[in-house]
Every structure is written in C-alpha cells, then in structure tokens.
VEXDREN-2710 file (C-alpha; in Angstrom, 1 decimal):
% VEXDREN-2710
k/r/px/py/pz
1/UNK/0.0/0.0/0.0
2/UNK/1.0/3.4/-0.8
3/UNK/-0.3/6.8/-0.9
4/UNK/-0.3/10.5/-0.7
5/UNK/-2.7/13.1/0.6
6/UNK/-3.3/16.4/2.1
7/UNK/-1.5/16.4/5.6
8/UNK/-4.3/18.9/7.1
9/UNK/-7.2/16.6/5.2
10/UNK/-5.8/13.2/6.2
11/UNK/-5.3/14.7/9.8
12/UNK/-8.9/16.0/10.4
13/UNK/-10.1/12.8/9.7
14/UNK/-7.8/10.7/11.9
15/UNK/-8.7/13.0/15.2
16/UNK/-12.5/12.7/14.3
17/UNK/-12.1/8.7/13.4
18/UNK/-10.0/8.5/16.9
19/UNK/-12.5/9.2/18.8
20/UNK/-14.5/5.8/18.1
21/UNK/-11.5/3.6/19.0
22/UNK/-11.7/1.2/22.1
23/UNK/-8.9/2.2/23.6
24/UNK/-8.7/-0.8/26.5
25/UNK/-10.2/-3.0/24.4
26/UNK/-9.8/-7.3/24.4
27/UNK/-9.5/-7.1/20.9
28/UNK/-6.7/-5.3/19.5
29/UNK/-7.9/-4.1/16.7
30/UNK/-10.8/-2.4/17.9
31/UNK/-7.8/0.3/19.2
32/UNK/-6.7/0.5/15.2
33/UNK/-8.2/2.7/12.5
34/UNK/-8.9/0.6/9.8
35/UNK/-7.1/2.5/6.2
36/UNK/-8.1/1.3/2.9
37/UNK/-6.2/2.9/0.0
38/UNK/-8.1/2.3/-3.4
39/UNK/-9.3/4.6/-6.4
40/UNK/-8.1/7.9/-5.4
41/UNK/-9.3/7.9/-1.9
42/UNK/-8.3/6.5/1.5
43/UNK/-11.4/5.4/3.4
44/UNK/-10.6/5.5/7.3
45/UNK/-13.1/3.5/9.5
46/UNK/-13.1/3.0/13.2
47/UNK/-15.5/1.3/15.7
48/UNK/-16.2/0.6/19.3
49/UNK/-18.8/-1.7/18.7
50/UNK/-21.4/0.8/20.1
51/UNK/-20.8/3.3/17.0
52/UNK/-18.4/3.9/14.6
53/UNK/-17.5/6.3/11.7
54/UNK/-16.0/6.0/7.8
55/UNK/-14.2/8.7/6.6
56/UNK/-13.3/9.5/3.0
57/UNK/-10.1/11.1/2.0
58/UNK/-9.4/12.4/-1.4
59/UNK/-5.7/11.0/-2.2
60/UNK/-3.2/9.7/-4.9
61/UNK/-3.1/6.0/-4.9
62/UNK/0.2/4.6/-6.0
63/UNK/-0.6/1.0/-4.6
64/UNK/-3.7/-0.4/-2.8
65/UNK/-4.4/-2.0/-0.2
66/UNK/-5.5/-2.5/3.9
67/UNK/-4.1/-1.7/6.9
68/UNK/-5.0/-1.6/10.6
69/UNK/-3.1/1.2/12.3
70/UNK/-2.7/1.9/16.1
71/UNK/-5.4/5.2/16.6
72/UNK/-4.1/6.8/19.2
73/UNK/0.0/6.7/17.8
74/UNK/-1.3/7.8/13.8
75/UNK/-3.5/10.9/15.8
76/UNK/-0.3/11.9/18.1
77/UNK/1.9/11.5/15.0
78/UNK/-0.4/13.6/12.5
79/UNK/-1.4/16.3/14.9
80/UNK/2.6/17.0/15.5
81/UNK/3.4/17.3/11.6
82/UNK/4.1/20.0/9.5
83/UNK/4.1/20.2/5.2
84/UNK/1.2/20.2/2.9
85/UNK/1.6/16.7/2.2
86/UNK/1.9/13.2/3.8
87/UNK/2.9/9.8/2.2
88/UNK/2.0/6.6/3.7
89/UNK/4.0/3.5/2.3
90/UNK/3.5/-0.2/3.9
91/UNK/6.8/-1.9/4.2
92/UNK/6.0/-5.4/6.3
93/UNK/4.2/-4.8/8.9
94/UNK/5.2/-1.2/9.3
95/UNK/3.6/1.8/8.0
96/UNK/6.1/4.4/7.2
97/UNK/4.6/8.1/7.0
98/UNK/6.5/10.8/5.5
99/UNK/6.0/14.8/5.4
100/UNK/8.2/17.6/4.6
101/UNK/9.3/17.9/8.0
102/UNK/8.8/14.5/10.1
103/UNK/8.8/10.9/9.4
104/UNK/7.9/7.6/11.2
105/UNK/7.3/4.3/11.1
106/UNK/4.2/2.3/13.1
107/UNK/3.8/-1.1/13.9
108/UNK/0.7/-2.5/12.2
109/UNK/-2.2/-4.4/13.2
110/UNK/-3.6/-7.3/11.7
111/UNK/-6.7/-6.3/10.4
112/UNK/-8.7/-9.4/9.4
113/UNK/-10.8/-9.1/12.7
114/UNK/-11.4/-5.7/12.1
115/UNK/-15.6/-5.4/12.1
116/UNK/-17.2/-4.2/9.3
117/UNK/-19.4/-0.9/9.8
118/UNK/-23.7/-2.3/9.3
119/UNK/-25.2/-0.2/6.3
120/UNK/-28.6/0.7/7.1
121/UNK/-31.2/-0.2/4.7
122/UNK/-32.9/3.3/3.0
123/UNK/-36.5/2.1/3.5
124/UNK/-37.2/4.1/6.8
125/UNK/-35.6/7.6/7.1
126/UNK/-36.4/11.0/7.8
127/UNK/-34.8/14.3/7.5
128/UNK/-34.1/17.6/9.0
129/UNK/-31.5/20.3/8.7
130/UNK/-28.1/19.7/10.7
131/UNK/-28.4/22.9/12.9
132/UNK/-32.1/22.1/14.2
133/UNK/-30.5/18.4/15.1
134/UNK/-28.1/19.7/17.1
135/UNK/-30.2/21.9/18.7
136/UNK/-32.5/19.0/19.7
137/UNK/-30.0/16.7/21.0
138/UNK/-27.9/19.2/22.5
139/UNK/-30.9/20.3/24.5
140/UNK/-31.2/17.0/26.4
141/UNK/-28.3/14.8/26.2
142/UNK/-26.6/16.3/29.6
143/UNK/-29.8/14.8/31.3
144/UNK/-28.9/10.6/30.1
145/UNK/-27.6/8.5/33.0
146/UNK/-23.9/7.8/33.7
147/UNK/-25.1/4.6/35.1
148/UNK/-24.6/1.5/33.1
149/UNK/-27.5/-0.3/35.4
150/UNK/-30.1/0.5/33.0
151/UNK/-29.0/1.4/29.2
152/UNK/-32.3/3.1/28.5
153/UNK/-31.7/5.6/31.1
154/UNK/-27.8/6.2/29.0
155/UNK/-29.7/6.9/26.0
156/UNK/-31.4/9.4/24.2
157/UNK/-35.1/9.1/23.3
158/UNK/-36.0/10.4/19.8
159/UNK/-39.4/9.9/18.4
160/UNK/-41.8/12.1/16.3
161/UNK/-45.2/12.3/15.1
162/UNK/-47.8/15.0/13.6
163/UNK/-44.7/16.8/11.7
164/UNK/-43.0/17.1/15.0
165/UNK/-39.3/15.4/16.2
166/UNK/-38.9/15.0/19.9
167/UNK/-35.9/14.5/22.0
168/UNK/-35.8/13.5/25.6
169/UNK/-32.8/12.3/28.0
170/UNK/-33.2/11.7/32.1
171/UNK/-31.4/10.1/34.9
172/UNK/-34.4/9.7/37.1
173/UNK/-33.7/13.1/38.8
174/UNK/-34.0/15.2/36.3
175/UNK/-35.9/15.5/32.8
176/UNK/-35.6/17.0/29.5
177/UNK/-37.8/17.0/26.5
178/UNK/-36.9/19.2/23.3
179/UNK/-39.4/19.5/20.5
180/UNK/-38.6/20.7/16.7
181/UNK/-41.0/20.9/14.0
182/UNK/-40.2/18.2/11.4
183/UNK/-40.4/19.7/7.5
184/UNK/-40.5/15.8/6.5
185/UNK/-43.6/14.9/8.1
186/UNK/-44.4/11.2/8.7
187/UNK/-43.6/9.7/12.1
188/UNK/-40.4/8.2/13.4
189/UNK/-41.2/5.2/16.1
190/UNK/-39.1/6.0/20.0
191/UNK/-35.5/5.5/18.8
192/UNK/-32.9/5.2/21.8
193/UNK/-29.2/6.3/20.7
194/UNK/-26.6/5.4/23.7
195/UNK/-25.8/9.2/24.8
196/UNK/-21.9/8.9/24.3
197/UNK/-23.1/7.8/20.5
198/UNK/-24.9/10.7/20.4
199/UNK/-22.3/13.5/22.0
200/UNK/-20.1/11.6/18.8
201/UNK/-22.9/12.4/16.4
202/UNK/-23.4/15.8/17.3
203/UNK/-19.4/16.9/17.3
204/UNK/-19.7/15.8/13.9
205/UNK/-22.8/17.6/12.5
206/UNK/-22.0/20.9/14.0
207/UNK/-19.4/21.2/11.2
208/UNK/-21.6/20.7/8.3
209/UNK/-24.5/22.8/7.4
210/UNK/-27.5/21.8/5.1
211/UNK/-30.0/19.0/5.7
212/UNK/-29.4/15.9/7.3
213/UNK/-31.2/12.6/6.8
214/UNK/-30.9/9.9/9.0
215/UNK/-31.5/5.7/8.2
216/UNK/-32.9/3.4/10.7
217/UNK/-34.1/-0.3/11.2
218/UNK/-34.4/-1.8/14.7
219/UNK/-31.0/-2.9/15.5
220/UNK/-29.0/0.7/13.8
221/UNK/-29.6/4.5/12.8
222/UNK/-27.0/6.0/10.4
223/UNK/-26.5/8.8/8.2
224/UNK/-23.7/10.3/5.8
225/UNK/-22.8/13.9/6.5
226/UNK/-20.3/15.2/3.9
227/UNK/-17.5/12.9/3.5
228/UNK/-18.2/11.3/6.9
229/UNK/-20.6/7.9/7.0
230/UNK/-21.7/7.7/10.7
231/UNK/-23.2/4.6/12.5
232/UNK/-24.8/3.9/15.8
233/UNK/-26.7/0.8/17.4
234/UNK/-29.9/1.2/19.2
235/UNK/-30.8/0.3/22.4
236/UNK/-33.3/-2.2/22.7
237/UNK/-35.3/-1.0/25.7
238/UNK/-38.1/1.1/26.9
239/UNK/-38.0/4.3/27.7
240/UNK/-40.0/5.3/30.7
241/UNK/-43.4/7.1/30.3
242/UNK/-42.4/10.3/31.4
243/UNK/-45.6/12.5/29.7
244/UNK/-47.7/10.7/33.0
245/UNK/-45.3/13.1/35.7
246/UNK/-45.0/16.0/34.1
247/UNK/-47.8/18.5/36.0
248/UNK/-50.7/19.9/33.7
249/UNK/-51.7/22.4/37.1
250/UNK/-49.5/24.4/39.6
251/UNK/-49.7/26.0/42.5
252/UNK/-46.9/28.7/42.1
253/UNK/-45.6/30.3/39.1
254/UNK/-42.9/32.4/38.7
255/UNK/-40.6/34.5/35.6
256/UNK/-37.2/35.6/36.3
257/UNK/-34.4/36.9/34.5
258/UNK/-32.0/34.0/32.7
259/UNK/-28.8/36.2/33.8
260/UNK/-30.1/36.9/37.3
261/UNK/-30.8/33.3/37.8
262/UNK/-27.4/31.8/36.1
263/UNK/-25.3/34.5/38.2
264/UNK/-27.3/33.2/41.8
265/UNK/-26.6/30.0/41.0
266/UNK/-23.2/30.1/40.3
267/UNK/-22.0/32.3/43.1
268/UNK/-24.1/30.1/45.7
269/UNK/-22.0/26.8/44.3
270/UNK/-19.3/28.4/46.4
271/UNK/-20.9/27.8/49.7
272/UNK/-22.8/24.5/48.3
273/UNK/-22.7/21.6/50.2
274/UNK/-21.6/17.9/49.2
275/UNK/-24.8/17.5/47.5
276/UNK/-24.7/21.1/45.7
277/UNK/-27.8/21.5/47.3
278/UNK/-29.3/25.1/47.0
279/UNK/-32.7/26.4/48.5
280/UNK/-35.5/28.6/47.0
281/UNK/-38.0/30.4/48.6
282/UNK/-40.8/31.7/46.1
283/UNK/-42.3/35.2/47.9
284/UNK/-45.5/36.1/46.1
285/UNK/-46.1/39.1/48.5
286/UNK/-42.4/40.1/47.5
287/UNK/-42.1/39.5/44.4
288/UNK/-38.8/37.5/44.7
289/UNK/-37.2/34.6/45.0
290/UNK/-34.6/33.8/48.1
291/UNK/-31.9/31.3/47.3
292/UNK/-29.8/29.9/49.6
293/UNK/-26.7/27.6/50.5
294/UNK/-25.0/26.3/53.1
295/UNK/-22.3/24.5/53.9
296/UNK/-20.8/24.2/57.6
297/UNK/-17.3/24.1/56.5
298/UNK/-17.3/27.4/54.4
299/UNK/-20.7/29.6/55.3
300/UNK/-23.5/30.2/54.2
301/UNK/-24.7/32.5/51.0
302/UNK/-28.4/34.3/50.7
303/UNK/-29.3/35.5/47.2
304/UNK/-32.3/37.6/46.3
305/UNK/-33.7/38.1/42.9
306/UNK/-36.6/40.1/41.6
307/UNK/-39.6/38.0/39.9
308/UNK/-42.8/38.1/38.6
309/UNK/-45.1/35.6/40.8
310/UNK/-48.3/34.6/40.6
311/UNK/-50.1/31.6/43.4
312/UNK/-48.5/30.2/47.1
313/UNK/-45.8/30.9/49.2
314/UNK/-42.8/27.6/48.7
315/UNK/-39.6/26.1/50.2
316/UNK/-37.8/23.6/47.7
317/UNK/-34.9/22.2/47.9
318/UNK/-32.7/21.5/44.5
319/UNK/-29.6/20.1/42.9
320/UNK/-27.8/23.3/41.8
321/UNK/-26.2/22.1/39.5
322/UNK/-29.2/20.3/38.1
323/UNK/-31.1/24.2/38.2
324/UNK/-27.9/25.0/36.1
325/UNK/-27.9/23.0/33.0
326/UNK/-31.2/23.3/32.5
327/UNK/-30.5/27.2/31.5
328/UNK/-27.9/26.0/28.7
329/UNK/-30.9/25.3/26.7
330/UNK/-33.1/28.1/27.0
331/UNK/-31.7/31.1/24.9
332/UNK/-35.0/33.4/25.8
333/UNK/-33.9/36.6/28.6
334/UNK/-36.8/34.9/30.7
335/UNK/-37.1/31.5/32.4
336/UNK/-40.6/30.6/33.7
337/UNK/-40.3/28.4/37.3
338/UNK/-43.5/26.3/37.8
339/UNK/-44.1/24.1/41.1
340/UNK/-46.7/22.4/43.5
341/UNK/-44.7/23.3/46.3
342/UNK/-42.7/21.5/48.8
343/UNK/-41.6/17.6/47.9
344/UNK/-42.6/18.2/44.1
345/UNK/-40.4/18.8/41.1
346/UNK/-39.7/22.0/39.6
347/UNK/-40.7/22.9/35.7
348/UNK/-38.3/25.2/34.2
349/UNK/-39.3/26.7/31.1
350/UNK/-38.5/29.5/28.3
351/UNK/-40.8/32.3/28.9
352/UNK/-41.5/32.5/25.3
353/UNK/-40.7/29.4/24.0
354/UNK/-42.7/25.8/24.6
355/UNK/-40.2/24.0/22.5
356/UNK/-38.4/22.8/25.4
357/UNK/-39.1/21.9/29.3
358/UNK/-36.7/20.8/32.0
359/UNK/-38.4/18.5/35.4
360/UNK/-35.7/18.9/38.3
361/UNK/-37.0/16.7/41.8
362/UNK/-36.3/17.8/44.8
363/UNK/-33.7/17.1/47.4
364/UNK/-35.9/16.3/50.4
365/UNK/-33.0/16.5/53.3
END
C-alpha cells in the first residue's frame, strides 16, 4: 500500500475517526483505524462496537491495499506534523509516514478481525436540517444516565409524530424533553441512541450545514454527512413514560431573568454543600425569589432576585447544578419556574418558547 494526501485533510479525519476507537479493548484491533487505499481515496473506519464512523479522504493512490493502524499513535503522530503533504507506504508490517518535515514508522495491526461498519437499509428515514438536530440533542443529552445499570436511562429518546421530532434524556432526577417541527412529516417510532453515540454524532454535525437525513431499522440509525458515514446501534429498551409526571396544574408560578438566575446559581455553588444542594423560597407578597446555601465548613450565602409571581408561598430544595444545566438550553432573557410546592419537582421553562421543558426533583433532606 502506498499513498499520498493532504497532511491537514488526512489529519482531520484521523482525530475525528480517533475518537470511536476502544482504547482498552480485548480485541486489539478495535484500538486500530482501519485504512483502505483504493481509487483515489483512503477510506478511514473506526468502531467501538457501540458506533463507529468512515471517513473519505481524497488522495493519490500509488498501490492499494489494507491496513490496521494503532489510533491513538497515527492521531499523536499527525497532529505533531508539518508540510502540505503526507505519504504513507507499507513496508512489512510497518507503516512508514512521511511529510516535509517529520517521518515515522508504526507497527501494524492485523486487520482481518477488524468489524465491518452495518449499512442501514434506506427504506425508513427522515430528514431535517443539521443545525435544528443539534439543537434537539444538545438540548437534552446532559440529562442521560452515567449509570450502566439500566441502558435506556444512558440513552437518548428520539421519536416524532404530527410533523414534529422530539428529544428527551433523564437520569431519574431530572428530565428533559426538546421538540422541533419536522419539515419531512411522517412519524419516526421512539429510537434510543446510547448518549456517548450521540455526543459523537453531534461533534460531527456541528461542522456541516444543510439538511441531514438519518436511516434506521431496529438494531442501527445511520447517516452520511459530507465525507463522513456515521453509525450507531440502538438500544433495545423502553424508555420510561415520562408525559404521566410531568404537572398539567400548579400552585406557584414564577418568571425571572435568565442572567439573574445563572449569576445566583453560580456564586451560591461556592458555599454549596456535598450535595450542591441550594434552597428557593418563592415570595409572592415580594415579588422575589430567596436562594440559599449552606455548607458548615465554608458559610452560608443568601441570594435575592426580583420576579414576577403569581399563586402560594414555597420552600424547595434543588440540585444546583441540576437548576444550572437546565438554562444552557433556553436562549429566551426569561425563564418561567412552575411548582406544587414542597416535595414536588420544579418545571423550568423559556418564557417565550414551549419547544423545550426541563423537570428537576427535589432534594428532600
């Protein structure tokens, strides 16, 4: 095998491709990028089982051929050269690289093990523009589970009907659900995309612009952006019913300021406790909202912030942390707080947008 291409090109695509390695994995190869040099292009593919990527490079093809290359050594190696151009020339079982400035050679893999990306049939798909996807993942996928106990909880829900798409991601303490109007039409049955696949997914559409369509079936959802064919597996679970505790009726309503809310918030964390617990205190008759922390090794912190507030008097007590993410997706000035008071969670809205609502529970300590 033997080739040359654009050193900037051929890097780009290594440090996205990188990223889909298994980097402790039992099977060796699984660390490897997969390079296939054949009619004027080098195809890089990369897996971790749970997604993977293939990546076209345009290049000069003097001989073909296949090899399995250690990711993580072809990344440092690429991202520490200099020259427009980089030549790649199998010699044995090393691969010898080459630009104007640097050369090495790399110890191969072999790459017979190596698993072939699944190709999504066409039959079901739907489409919307790259930005608006981003947007709607982006706007939940904090929320997914760390915890591997139950892989529906890691995932992101993504389902649409009545020419809408709808995201939602939660970890059982808090909620999100992000809603987009879907140009397409048609429905799209509850798809659940492991979130790490989906953090991959979205790192990789924010660069391109246009429309986006996606492939499914019941095992894999796919799409090709650009140059870049992208593949995840989908988890074979159910989501829970999360519509049933979301509250149609409250008790206490309140709008506040985005900025005043995100600048409470953050200088409270400095008095926070273990569990970054904060207090709120909604004051009809005041018109304001009291937060508060405490934590007996540092001090104590009371915040005041003017708000419009309709209904009862409440003491909650909330993850702060959990309050704070939820304003990353709301890009209104105003946030609308809804409750039933003490022991129920907290609805946090965009004043003047419905396309996305956030359920934090309470810390009852």
């Amino acid at each position: 095998m033997k080739f040359d291409c654009n050193t900037q090109e051929f890097g780009t695509a290594v440090s996205t491709a990188v990223r889909f390695i298994e980097r402790r994995a039992n099977l060796p190869v699984l660390s490897s990028i997969l390079v296939t040099a054949d009619n004027g292009r080098v195809l890089l593919n990369a897996t971790n089982l749970e997604c993977g990527v293939e990546i076209s490079v345009p290049a000069k093809v003097s001989v073909k051929g296949v090899v399995a290359i250690p990711g993580a050594v072809l990344a440092g190696f690429l991202s520490n050269s200099r020259g427009k151009l980089v030549s790649a020339t199998l010699v044995g079982e090393m691969c010898k690289l080459e630009t104007e400035r640097t050369s090495a050679s790399i110890k191969t893999i072999p790459y017979e093990d190596f698993p072939a990306l699944p190709r999504v049939s066409a039959t079901s798909s739907f489409s919307i523009k790259s930005t608006d996807f981003v947007k709607l993942l982006r706007s939940v996928m904090y929320c997914a589970s760390t915890s591997a106990i139950k892989p529906e909880l890691q995932s992101v829900l993504i389902y649409g009907d009545g020419g809408k798409i709808i995201s939602a991601a939660t970890d059982s303490f808090r909620l999100a659900e992000k809603t987009i109007s879907l140009r397409s039409g048609g429905s799209v049955p509850q798809l659940l995309i492991p979130a790490r696949n989906v953090a991959e997914l979205v790192r990789i559409l924010e660069v391109v612009g246009g429309e986006t369509v996606l492939y499914y079936n019941e095992n894999q959802i796919s799409t090709q952006v650009g140059n870049v064919y992208y593949t995840s597996r989908i988890i074979d679970g159910a989501f829970p019913n999360y519509q049933q505790i979301i509250p149609k009726t409250f008790t206490t309503e309140a709008v506040v300021l985005r900025e005043d809310v995100t600048k409470a918030l953050k200088s409270l964390s400095v008095f926070s406790d273990k569990f970054s617990q904060v207090s709120l205190t909604f004051e009809p008759s005041k018109k304001s909202i009291l937060l508060s922390s405490r934590n007996p090794d540092v001090g104590e912190q009371t915040t005041t912030i003017q708000a419009t507030i309709s209904g009862e008097i409440a003491t909650m007590n909330f993850n702060s942390r959990y309050l704070a993410d939820s304003l990353q997706s709301i890009v209104g000035d105003s946030v609308r707080l809804q409750t039933n008071g003490p022991g129920k969670p907290l609805l946090v809205k965009d004043s003047a947008d419905e396309s996305f609502l956030y359920l934090a529970m309470p810390m009852n300590r």
